[in-house]
N, C-alpha and C positions, 0 to 999 in steps of 0.2 A: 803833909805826907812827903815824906825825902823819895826821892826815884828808885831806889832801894827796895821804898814798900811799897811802889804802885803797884798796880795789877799788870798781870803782863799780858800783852796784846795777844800773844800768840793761842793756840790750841792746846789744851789740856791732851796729854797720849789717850784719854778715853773719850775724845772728840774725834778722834780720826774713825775714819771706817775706808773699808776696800770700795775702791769705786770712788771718794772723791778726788773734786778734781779742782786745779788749782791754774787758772792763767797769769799771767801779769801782762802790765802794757809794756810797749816798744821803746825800744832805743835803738837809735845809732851810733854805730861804730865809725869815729873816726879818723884821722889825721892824725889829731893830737892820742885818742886813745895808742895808738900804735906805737907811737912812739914814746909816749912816757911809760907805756906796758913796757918795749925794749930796754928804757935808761932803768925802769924796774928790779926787769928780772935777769938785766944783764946779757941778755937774749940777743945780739943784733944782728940775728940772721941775714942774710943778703937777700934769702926773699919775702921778708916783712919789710925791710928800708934801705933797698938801690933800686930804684927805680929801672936801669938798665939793666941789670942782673935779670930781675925778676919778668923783664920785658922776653926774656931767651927761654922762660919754663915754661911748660905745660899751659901754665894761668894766663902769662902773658903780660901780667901785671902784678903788683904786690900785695898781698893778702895777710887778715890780721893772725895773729898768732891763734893756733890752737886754744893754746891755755890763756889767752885773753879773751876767747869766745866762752871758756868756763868760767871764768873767775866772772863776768859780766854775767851768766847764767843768775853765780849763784848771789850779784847783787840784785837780780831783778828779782828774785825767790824772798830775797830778805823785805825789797821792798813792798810786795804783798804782805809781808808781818804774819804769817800763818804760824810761823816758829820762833816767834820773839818773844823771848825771857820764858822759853818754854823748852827750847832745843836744850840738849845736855850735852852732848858731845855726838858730830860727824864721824859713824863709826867705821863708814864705807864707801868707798864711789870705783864705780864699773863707769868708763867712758869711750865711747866712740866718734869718729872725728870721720862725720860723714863726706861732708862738701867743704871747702874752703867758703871763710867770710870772707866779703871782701871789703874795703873801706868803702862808706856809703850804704852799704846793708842795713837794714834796721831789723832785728830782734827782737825774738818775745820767746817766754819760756814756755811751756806746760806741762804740770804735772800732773799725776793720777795717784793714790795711793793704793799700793798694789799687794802690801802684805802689812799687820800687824799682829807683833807678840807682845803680851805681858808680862815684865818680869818685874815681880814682888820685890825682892832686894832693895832694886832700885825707886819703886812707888811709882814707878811709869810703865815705862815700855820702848820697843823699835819700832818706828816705822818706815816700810820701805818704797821710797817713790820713783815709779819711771818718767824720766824728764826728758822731755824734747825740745829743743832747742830749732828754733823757726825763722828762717829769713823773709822776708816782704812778698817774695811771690810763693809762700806757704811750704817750703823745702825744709824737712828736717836736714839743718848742717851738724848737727853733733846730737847724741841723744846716749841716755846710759839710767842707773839704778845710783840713786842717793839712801842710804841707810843711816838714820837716827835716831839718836834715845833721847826721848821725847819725857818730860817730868809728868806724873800723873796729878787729879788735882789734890788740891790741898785738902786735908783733912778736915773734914765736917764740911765740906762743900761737896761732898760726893751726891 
């Protein structure tokens, strides 16, 4: 069987229901993510990577990027496998940018699925998840609404 035709790990769209919920485990944000985030995304803001700079703001020290606290979200989402070779396309994200991460923070997501539609068309459906995003002494730092068309299952498996 070629990887093509495996079975795919994730959740069938008529596997979800409102009310589940979905954690994953921790990670740390570090050093390195920060700065290979910054030669990334081109990003090298003065208060993700001068240490002096960032010594003069609010924080006091340097903090990872917003959109590296997302994009690490939504690897730790992947690696739960809930929506592997099942997602269709990311139709939406609503995000808020609670707390600053800081290097050294470790991470964990949680989801809830909070709404789903059916639509025929497509032989799936949307589903839409509010995620929160969790530092180590249990502080949502970012949290918001992921919206995805989810494949429904395969015919004569229903």
């Amino acid at each position: 069987m070629s990887d093509r035709e495996a079975e795919p790990r994730g959740r069938y769209f008529e596997e979800f229901s409102v009310g589940d919920v979905i954690t994953t485990a921790a990670r740390t944000i570090t050093e390195a993510d920060v700065v290979n985030f910054a030669a990334l995304s081109g990003d090298w803001n003065q208060l993700h990577t001068d240490v002096e700079y960032a010594r003069e703001t609010p924080f006091g020290v340097r903090i990872a990027h917003g959109l590296l606290g997302l994009a690490v979200a939504s690897g730790l989402g992947a690696r739960v496998g809930f929506m592997e070779g099942t997602a269709e396309a990311f139709l939406k994200l609503e995000w808020k940018f609670r707390r600053p991460i800081y290097i050294g923070d470790t991470i964990r997501l949680r989801g809830e699925v909070s709404r789903t539609r059916a639509v025929r068309s497509m032989r799936g459906g949307v589903v839409v998840l509010e995620m929160k995003l969790f530092n180590q002494g249990g502080e949502a730092v970012q949290e918001g609404k992921w919206t995805v068309a989810i494949k429904g299952r395969p015919k004569g498996e229903e």
